[in-house]
N, C-alpha and C positions, 0 to 999 in steps of 0.2 A: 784621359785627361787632355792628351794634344788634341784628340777631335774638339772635344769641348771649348777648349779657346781656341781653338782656331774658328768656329763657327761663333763664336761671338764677338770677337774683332772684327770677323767680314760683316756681322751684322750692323755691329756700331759703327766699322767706318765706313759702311754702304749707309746707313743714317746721317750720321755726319758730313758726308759728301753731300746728300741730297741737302741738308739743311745749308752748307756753305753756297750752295747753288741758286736756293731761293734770295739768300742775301749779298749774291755778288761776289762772293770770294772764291770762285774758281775763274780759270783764265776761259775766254768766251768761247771760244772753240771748243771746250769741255763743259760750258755748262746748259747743258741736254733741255732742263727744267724751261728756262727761260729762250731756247733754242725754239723748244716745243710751240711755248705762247705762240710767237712770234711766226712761225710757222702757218700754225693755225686760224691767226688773226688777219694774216695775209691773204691764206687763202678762202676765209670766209668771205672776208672785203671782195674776192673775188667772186662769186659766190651769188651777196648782194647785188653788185653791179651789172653782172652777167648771167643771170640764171638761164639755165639748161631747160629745164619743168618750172617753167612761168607761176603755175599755179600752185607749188610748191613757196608754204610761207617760209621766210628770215630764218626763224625759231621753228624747222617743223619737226616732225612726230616723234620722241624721241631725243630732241635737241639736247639737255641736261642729264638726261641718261647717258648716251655716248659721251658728253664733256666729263661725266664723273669716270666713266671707263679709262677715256682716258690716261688720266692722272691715275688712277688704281692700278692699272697696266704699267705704267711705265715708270710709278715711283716706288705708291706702298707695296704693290706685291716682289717687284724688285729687292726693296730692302728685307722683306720679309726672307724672301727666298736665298738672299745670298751665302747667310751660313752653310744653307744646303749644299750649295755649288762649292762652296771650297772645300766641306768635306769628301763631295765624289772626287774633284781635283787629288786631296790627301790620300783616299783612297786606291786611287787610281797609282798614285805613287809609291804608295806601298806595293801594288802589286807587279810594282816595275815595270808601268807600261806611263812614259813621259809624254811631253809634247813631241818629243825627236821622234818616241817608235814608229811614228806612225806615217812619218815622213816620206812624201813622196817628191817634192820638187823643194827648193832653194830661191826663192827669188828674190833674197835680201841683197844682192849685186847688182840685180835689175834696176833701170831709172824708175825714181818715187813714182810717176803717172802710170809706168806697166804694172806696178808694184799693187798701186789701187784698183787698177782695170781688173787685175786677176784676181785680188779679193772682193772686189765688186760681185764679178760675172759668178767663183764659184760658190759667194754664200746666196745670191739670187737664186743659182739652181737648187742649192741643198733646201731650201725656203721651198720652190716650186713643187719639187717632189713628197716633200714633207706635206704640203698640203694636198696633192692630189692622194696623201693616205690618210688627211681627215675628212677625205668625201666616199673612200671606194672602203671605211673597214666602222661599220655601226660604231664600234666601242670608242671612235675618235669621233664620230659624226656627233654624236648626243652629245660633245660638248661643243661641236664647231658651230652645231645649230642656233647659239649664242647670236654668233657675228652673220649668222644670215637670218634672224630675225627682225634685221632692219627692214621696215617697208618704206621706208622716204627715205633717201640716201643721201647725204652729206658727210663735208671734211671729215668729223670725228665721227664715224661710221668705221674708219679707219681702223681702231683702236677697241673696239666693241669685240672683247673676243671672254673665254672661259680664259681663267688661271690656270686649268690642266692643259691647254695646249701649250703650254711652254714645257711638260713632261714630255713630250714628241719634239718640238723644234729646237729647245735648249741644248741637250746633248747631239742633235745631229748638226749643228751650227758651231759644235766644240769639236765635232768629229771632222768637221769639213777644215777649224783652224788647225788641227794635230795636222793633219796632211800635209799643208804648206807648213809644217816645222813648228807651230805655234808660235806662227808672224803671223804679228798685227800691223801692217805701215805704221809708220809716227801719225801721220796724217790721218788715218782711220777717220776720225770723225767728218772728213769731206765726204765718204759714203755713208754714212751714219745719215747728216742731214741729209742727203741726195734724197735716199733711201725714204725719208719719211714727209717729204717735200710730195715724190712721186705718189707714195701712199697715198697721202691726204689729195691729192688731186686725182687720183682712178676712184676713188669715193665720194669727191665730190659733186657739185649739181651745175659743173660745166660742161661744156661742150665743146671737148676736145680730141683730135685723132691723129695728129703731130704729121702727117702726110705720109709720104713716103717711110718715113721711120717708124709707122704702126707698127711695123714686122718687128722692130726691134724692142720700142720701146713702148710699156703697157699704158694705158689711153681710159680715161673715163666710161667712155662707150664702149670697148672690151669689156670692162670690167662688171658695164652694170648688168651685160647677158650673164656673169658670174653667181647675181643674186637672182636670177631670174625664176619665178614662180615655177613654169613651165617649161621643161627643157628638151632639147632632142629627145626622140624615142632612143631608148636603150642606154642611156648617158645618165651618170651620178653626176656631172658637173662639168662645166668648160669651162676657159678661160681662166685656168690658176694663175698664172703670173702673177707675181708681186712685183717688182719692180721690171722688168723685161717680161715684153709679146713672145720671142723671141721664141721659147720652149715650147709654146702651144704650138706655134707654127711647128717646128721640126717631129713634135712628138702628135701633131691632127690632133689638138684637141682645143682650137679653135673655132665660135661660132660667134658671128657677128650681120643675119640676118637684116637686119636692119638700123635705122639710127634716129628714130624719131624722141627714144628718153622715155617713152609713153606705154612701158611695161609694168605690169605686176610684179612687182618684188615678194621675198619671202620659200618658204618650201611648203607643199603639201600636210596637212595638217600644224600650220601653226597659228591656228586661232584657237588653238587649245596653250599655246607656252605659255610662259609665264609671261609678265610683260613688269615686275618688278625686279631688280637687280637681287636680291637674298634668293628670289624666286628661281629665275638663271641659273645662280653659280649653285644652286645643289639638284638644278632640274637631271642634268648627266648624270648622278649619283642613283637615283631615283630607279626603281626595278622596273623597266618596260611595259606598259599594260597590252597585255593580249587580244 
């Protein structure tokens, strides 16, 4: 019975949240919904103005596909999913393992800017690693295949991913907050948008490599050797960063060849995917053909 309402409050008020969002009744800083537009209209604008692949149109391939991912991503399957998430939480408490067990550092004394830096840096990497195990393990690839179906790359390209990769990054993005004590900053959401600012701009169709701070900071032209058709010999994938170069550099699995934009996107056999969204999200389900 406590599972059962407890998963149905998270549901209603992870619905409820969303709904107060779309009409303005959360304070701005908190509301994600309209963060997101805004985000995205900026840096389309950018986008149009400045294109990277000239010949690459406004609306290209794909364009209202990824805008529905999007919002599928980051609203409906959110709200769907959140019962789940509080009963592993409840769960997890019942078996006596808290936010505290797992604690390794304190940095609620820390000034608020160390406080974000270090939940910045260590949910980037827990991201980084998590994705370099949906390129090197099949049973996470068939669904990551998703988000590297795109062949014309733009902002919401971003967000074009399978609902099962959050069974992989969810829990180790919760494993990563246990550590630091199950602190959040107050401020949290200054890396929340950072975070999806940078997104939407390493997917975008600009042309960007920040200079000297490539090493640190991930860049559109990293990113799009990330989707790249053809890849080193012997390499499942370079370039993971999500929001920091950083990891590729320290862990060599950086490749950045050239910078003309004028690549093949896509992976080996995928003029066979699906190329409708129902098609997609049950392609990974699908028994491998021999």
């Amino acid at each position: 019975m406590k599972y059962a309402e407890a998963f149905f409050n998270s549901f209603l008020g992870s619905l409820s949240w969303t709904w107060d969002s779309i009409l303005f009744r959360v304070d701005w800083y908190n509301n994600y919904f309209w963060g997101l537009i805004i985000i995205s209209l900026a840096i389309w604008g950018l986008e149009i103005a400045f294109p990277w692949r000239k010949e690459q149109g406004t609306f290209r391939k794909d364009f209202w596909l990824d805008a529905f991912y999007m919002f599928f991503n980051f609203f409906i399957f959110s709200v769907a999913i959140a019962g789940f998430y509080k009963i592993m939480q409840l769960g997890f408490a019942d078996l006596g393992i808290s936010d505290k067990s797992l604690a390794l550092i304190d940095i609620t004394s820390w000034p608020m800017a160390i406080q974000l830096l270090v939940f910045f840096i260590i949910l980037d990497f827990v991201q980084w690693f998590t994705h370099v195990l949906l390129h090197r393990y099949e049973i996470f690839w068939r669904f990551h295949k998703v988000h590297h179906s795109v062949k014309e790359m733009g902002f919401a390209a971003h967000l074009r991913y399978h609902w099962m990769e959050n069974v992989l990054y969810k829990p180790l993005k919760t494993f990563a907050v246990m550590i630091l004590g199950g602190f959040e900053p107050e401020q949290a959401y200054i890396v929340h948008f950072i975070a999806i600012t940078i997104g939407h701009l390493n997917h975008s169709n600009i042309k960007i490599t920040w200079g000297p701070l490539k090493y640190l900071i991930n860049n559109p032209v990293m990113h799009l050797y990330h989707h790249a058709y053809t890849l080193p010999h012997g390499r499942n994938g370079v370039n993971y960063g999500i929001s920091l170069s950083l990891w590729d550099y320290i862990f060599k699995t950086d490749y950045v060849p050239e910078e003309s934009g004028l690549i093949e996107l896509g992976f080996h056999g995928d003029d066979q995917f699906p190329q409708t969204f129902w098609g997609q999200l049950t392609y990974g389900f699908r028994k491998p053909r021999k």
